[in-house]
C-alpha beads as a LAMMPS data file, in Angstrom:
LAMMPS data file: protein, C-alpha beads

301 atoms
300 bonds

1 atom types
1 bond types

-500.0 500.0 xlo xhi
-500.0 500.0 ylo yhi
-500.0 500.0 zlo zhi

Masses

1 110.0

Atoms # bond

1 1 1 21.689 3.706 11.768
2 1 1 20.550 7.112 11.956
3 1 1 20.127 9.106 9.093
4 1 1 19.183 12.690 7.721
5 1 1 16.812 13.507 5.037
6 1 1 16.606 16.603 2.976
7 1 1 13.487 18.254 1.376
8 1 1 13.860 21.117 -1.137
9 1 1 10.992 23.556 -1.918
10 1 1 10.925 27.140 -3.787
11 1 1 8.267 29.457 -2.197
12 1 1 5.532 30.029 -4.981
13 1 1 2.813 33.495 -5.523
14 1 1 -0.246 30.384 -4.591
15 1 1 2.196 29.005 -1.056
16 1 1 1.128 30.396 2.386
17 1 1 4.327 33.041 3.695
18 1 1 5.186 31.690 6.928
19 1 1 7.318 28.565 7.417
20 1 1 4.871 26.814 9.879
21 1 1 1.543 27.598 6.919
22 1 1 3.929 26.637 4.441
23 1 1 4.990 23.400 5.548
24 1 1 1.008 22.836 6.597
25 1 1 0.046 23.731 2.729
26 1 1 2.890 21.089 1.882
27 1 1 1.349 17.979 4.070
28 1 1 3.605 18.010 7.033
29 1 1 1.829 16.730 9.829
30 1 1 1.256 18.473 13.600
31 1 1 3.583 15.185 14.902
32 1 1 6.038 15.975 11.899
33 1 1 5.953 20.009 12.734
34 1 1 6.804 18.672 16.953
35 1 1 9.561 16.715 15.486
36 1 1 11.299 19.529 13.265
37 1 1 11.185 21.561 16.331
38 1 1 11.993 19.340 19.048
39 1 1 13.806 16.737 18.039
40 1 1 16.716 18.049 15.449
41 1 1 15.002 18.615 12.841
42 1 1 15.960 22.398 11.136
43 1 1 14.336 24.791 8.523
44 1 1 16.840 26.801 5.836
45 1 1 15.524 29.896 4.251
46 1 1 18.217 30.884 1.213
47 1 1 20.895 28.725 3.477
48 1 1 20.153 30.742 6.537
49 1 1 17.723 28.853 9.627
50 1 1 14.856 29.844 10.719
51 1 1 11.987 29.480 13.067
52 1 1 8.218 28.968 12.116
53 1 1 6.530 32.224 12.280
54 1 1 9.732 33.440 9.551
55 1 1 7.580 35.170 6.604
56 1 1 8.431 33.992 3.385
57 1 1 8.583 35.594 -0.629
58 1 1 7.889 34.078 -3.589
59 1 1 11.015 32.559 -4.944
60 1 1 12.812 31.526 -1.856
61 1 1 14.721 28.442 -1.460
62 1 1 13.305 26.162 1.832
63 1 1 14.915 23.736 2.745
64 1 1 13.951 21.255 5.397
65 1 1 16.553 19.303 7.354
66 1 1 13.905 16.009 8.658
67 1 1 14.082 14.764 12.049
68 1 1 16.351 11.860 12.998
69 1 1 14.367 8.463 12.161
70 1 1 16.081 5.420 13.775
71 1 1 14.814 1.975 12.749
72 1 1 13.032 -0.233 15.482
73 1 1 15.304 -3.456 15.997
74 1 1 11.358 -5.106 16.214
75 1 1 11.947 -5.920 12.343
76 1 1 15.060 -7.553 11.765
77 1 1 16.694 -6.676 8.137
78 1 1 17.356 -9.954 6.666
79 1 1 18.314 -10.631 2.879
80 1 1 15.765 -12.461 0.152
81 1 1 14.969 -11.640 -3.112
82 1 1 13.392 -8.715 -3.688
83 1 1 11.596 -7.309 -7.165
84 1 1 11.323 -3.833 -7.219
85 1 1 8.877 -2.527 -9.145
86 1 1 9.244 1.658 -8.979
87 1 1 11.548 3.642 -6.527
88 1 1 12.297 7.123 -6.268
89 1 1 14.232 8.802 -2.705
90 1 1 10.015 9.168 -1.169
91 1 1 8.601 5.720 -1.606
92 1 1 9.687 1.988 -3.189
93 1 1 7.197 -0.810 -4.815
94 1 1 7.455 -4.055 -4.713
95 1 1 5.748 -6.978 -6.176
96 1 1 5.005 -9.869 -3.385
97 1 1 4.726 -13.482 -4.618
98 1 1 2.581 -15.348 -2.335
99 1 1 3.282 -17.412 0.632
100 1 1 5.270 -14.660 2.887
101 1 1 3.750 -12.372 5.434
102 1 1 4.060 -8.111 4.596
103 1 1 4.936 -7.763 8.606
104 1 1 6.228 -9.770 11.202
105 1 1 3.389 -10.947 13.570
106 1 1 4.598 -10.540 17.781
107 1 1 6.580 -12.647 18.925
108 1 1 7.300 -14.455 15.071
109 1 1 11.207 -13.986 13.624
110 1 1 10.201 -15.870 10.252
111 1 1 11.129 -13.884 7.003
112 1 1 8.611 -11.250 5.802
113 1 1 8.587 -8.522 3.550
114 1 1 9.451 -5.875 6.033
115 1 1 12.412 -7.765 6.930
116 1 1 13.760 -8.037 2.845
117 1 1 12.852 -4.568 2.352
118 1 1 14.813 -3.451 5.363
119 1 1 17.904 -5.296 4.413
120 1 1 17.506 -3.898 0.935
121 1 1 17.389 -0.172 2.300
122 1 1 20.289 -0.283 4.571
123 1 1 22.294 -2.047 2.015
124 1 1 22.104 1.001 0.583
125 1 1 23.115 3.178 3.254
126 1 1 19.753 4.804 3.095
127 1 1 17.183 4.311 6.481
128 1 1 15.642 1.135 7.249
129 1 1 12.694 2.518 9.025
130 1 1 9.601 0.628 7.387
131 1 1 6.587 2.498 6.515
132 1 1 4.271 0.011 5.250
133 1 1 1.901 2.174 3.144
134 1 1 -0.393 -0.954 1.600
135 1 1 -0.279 -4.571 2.674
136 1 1 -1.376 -8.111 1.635
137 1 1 -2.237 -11.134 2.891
138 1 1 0.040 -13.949 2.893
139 1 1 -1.000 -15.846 -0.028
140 1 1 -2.004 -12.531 -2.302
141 1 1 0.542 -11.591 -4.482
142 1 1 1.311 -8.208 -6.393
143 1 1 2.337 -4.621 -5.780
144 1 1 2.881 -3.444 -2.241
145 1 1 4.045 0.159 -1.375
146 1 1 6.662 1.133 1.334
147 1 1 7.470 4.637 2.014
148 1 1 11.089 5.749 2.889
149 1 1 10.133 8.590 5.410
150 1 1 7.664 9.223 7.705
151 1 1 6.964 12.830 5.626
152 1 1 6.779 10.388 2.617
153 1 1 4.103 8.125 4.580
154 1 1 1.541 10.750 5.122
155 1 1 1.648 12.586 2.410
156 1 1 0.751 8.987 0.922
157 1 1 -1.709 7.922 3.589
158 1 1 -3.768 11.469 2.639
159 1 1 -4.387 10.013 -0.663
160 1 1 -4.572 6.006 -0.070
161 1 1 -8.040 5.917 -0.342
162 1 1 -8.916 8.479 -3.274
163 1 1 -8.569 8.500 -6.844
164 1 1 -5.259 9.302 -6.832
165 1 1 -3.988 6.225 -5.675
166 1 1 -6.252 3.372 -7.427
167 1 1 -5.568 -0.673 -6.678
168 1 1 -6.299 -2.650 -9.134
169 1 1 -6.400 -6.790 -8.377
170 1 1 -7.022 -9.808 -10.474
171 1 1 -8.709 -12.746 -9.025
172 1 1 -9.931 -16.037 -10.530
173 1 1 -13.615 -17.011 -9.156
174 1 1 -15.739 -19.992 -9.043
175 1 1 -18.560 -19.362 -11.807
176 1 1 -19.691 -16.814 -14.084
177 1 1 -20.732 -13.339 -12.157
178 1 1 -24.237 -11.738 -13.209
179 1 1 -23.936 -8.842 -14.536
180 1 1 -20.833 -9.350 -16.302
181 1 1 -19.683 -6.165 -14.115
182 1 1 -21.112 -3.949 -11.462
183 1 1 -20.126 -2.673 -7.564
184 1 1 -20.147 -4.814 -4.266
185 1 1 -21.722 -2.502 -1.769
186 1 1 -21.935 -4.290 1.655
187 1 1 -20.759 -3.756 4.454
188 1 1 -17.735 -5.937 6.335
189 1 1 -16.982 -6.510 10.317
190 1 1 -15.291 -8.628 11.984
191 1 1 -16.896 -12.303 12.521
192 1 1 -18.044 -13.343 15.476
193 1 1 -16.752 -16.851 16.304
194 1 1 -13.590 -16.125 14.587
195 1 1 -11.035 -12.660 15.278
196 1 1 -9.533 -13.642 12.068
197 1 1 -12.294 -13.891 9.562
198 1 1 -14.505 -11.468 8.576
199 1 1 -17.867 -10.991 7.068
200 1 1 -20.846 -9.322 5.964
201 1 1 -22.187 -7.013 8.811
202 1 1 -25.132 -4.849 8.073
203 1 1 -25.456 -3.701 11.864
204 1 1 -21.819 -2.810 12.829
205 1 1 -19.536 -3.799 9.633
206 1 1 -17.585 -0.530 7.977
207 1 1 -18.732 0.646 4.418
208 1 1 -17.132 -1.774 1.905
209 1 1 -16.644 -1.258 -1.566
210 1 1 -15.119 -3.320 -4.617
211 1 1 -15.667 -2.850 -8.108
212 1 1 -15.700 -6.039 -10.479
213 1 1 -15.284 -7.066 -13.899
214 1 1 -15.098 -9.880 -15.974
215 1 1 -12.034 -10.338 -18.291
216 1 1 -12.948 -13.961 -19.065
217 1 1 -15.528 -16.252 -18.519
218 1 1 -14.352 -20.233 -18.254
219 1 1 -16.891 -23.186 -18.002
220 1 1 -16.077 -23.253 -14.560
221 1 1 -14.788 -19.924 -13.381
222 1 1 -14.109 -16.531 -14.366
223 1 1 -10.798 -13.919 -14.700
224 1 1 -12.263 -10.806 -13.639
225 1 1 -10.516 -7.273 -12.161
226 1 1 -11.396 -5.637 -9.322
227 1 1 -11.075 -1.632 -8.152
228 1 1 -10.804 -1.430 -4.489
229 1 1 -12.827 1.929 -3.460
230 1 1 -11.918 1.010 0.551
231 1 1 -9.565 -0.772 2.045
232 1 1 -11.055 -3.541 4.707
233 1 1 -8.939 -6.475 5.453
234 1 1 -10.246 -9.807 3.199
235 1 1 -12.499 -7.146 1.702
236 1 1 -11.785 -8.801 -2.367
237 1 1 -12.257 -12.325 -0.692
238 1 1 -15.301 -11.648 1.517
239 1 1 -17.272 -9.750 -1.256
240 1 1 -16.708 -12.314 -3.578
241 1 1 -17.894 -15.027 -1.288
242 1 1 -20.614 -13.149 -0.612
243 1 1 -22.047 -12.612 -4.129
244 1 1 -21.977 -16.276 -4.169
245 1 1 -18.240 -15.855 -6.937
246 1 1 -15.487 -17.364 -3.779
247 1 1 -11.865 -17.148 -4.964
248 1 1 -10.308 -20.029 -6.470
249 1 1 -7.898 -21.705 -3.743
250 1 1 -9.353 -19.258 -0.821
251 1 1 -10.376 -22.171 1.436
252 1 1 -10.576 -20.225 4.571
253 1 1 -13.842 -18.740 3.016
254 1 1 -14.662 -21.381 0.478
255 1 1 -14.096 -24.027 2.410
256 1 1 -13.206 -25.908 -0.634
257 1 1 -10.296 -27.574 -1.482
258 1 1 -8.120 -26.990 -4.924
259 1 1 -5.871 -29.056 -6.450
260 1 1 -4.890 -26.135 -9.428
261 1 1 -3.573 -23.738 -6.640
262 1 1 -2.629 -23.918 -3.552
263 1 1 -3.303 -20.486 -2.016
264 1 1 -6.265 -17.157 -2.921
265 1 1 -5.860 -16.988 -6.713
266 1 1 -5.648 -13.359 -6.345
267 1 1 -3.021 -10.691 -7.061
268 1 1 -2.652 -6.739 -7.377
269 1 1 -1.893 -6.079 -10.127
270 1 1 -1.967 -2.551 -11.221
271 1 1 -1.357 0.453 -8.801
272 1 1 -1.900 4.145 -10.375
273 1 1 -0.505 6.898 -8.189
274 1 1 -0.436 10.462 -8.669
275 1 1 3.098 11.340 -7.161
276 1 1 2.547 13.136 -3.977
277 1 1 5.189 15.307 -4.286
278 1 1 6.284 14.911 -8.236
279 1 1 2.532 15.367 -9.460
280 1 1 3.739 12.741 -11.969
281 1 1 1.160 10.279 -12.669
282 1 1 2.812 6.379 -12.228
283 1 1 0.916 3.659 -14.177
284 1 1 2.456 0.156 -12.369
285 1 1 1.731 -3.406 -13.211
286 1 1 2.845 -6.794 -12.095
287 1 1 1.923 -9.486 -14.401
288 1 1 0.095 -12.284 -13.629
289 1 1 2.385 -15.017 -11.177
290 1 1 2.485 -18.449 -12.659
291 1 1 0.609 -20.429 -10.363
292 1 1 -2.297 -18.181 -11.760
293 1 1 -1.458 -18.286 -14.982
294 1 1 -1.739 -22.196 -14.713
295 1 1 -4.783 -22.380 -12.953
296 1 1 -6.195 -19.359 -15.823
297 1 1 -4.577 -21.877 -18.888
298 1 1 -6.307 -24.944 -17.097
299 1 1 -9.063 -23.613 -16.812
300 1 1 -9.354 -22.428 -20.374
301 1 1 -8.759 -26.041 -21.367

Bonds

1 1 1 2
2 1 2 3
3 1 3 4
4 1 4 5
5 1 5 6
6 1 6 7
7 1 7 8
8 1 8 9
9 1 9 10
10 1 10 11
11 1 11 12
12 1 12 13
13 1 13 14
14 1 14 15
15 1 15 16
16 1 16 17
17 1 17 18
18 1 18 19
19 1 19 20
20 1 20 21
21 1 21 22
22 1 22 23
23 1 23 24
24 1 24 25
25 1 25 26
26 1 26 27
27 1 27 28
28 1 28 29
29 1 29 30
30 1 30 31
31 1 31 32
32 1 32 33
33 1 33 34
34 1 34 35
35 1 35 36
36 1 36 37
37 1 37 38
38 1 38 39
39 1 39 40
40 1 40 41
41 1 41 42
42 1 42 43
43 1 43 44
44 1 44 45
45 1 45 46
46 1 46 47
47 1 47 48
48 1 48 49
49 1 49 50
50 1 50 51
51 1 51 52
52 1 52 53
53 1 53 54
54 1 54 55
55 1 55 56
56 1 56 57
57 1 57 58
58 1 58 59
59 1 59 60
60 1 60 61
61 1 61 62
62 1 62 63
63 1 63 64
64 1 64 65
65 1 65 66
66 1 66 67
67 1 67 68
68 1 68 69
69 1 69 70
70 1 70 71
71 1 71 72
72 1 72 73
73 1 73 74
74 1 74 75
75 1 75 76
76 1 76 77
77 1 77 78
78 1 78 79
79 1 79 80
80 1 80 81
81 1 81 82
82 1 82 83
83 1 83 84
84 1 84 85
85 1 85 86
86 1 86 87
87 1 87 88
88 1 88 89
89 1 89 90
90 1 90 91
91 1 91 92
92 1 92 93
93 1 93 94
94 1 94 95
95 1 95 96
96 1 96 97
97 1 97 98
98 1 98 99
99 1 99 100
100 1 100 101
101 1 101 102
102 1 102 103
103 1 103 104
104 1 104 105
105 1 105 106
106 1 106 107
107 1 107 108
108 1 108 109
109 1 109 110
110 1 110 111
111 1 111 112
112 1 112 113
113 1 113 114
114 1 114 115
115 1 115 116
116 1 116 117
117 1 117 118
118 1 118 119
119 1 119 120
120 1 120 121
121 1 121 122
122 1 122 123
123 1 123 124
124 1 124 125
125 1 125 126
126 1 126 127
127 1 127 128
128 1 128 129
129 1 129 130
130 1 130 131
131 1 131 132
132 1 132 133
133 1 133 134
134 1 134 135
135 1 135 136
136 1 136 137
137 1 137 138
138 1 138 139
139 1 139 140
140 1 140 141
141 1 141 142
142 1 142 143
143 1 143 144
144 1 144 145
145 1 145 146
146 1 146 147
147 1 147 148
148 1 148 149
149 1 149 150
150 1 150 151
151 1 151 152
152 1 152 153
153 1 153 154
154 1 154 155
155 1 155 156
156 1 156 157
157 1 157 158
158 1 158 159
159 1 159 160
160 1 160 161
161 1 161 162
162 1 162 163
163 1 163 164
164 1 164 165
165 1 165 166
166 1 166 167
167 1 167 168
168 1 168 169
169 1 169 170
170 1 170 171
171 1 171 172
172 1 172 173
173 1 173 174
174 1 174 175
175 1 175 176
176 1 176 177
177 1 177 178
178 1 178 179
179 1 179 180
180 1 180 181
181 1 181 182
182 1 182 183
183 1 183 184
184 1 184 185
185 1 185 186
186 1 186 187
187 1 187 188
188 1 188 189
189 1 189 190
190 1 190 191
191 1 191 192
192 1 192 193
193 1 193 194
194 1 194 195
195 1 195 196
196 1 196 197
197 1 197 198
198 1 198 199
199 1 199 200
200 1 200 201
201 1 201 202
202 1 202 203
203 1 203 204
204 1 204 205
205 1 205 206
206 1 206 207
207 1 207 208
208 1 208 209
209 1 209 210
210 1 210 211
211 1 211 212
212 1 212 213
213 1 213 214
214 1 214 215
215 1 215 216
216 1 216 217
217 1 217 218
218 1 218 219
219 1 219 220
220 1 220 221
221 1 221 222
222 1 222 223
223 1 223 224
224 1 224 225
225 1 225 226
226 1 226 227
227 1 227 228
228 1 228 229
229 1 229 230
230 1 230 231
231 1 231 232
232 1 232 233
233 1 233 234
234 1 234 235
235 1 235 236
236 1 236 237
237 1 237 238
238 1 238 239
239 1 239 240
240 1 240 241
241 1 241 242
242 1 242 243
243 1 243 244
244 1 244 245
245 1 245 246
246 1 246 247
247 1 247 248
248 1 248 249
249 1 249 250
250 1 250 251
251 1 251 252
252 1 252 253
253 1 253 254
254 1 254 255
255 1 255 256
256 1 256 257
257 1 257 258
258 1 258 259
259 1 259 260
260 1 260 261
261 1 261 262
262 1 262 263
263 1 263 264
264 1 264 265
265 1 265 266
266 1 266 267
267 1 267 268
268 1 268 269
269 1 269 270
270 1 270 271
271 1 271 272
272 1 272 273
273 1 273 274
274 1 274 275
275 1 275 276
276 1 276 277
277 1 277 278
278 1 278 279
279 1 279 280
280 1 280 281
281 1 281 282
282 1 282 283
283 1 283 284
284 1 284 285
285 1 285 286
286 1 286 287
287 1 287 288
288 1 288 289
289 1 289 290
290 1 290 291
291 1 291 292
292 1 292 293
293 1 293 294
294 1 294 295
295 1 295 296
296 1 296 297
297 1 297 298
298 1 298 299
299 1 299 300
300 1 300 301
């Protein structure tokens, strides 16, 4: 299904005065400038169109007609249950549970979040195109981000890893952390004998950052929240291991088996985003799933 989106700007004193600067100073892309011109995609100045070197005034009405997206049939819509956390017409959040993939892997037709969220979209008559903004493991739960354009997607992707877009997780660790909190500054690559895993790599690993706190401390483990300041894959599960603190249930770098909880005892819980386009500042939380809070009540005795 192909559909049209519409952005609407007035032309302020501070905005550059010709279309192309203008939609530059806005976020669009060079790939999202092509597309406006070469693949339908149309610019309105006071309801009349116009090319890119058009000069603006403050006060003018803009309004950009987006290029044609068309969904890939790669990612199947299929129905599920799906608990939507925040949604506006530039981006949706959800909140995961664990055990269910955020993308199909090749070849794979098993049900994953892209699939749900697809459904969900077209259900609506909007676009199904997925653009997966943040993504989780399988067996980490909490708040995942999918924007509805590809506009929306960058304009998100320019902020992911800055202040105004902060992920917040909560994870339940073997032991007691010393200091209480502090910052995991080590760097993470891929590991050797194993594609899939990854671990600390002071040669050729990528900066890796997490900060920590305790919320409670357990005669056998501890609550604690975690900032992410990058985004590496395993990057919460590998830091923890390697502070000698491995996730509750995270076997794959454990190697220890749990009988509380079957999967990573570790969710995201709070994402706060300063609204790309809005400005509005969005404080969102998912609260803790219940095979944590069992493990956290268990462990409290």
């Amino acid at each position: 299904m192909k559909t049209r989106r519409y952005l609407n700007f007035t032309v302020q004193e501070s905005d550059k005065k010709t279309v192309r600067k203008f939609l530059v100073h806005h976020k669009f892309s060079s790939s999202q400038l092509h597309n406006l011109k070469n693949n339908g995609g149309m610019v309105f100045v006071n309801h009349k169109q116009r090319h890119f070197d058009f000069h603006l005034k403050t006060g003018d009405k803009v309004i950009v007609v987006m290029s044609y997206e068309e969904p890939s049939d790669l990612i199947k819509p299929m129905p599920g249950e799906l608990n939507v956390v925040y949604e506006d017409s530039y981006f949706l959040v959800i909140n995961k549970p664990p055990g269910i993939a955020s993308l199909p892997a090749k070849a794979l037709t098993s049900k994953t979040m892209a699939n749900i969220v697809k459904y969900y979209l077209e259900s609506k008559h909007e676009n199904g195109t997925i653009h997966l903004v943040t993504r989780l493991d399988r067996d980490t739960s909490g708040l995942m981000v999918f924007a509805k354009s590809s506009y929306a997607h960058s304009m998100l992707d320019q902020i992911l890893h800055s202040e105004k877009f902060q992920k917040y997780y909560l994870a339940i660790v073997y032991g007691q952390i010393s200091p209480e909190k502090g910052l995991v500054d080590l760097p993470i690559g891929i590991d050797s004998e194993a594609f899939y895993l990854r671990n600390i790599d002071h040669e050729n690993g990528k900066e890796s950052k997490t900060l920590y706190e305790t919320e409670e401390k357990y005669r056998d483990g501890s609550l604690i929240r975690l900032k992410l300041l990058t985004g590496r894959t395993h990057q919460i599960r590998v830091h923890m291991k390697a502070i000698g603190h491995p996730i509750f249930g995270d076997f794959m770098y454990s190697k220890c088996k749990e009988k509380l909880i079957d999967r990573q005892a570790l969710h995201c819980s709070q994402l706060n985003i300063v609204h790309p386009v809005t400005h509005e500042l969005l404080q969102l939380k998912a609260p803790l799933p219940d095979d944590m809070r069992y493990l956290r009540n268990t462990l409290r005795g």
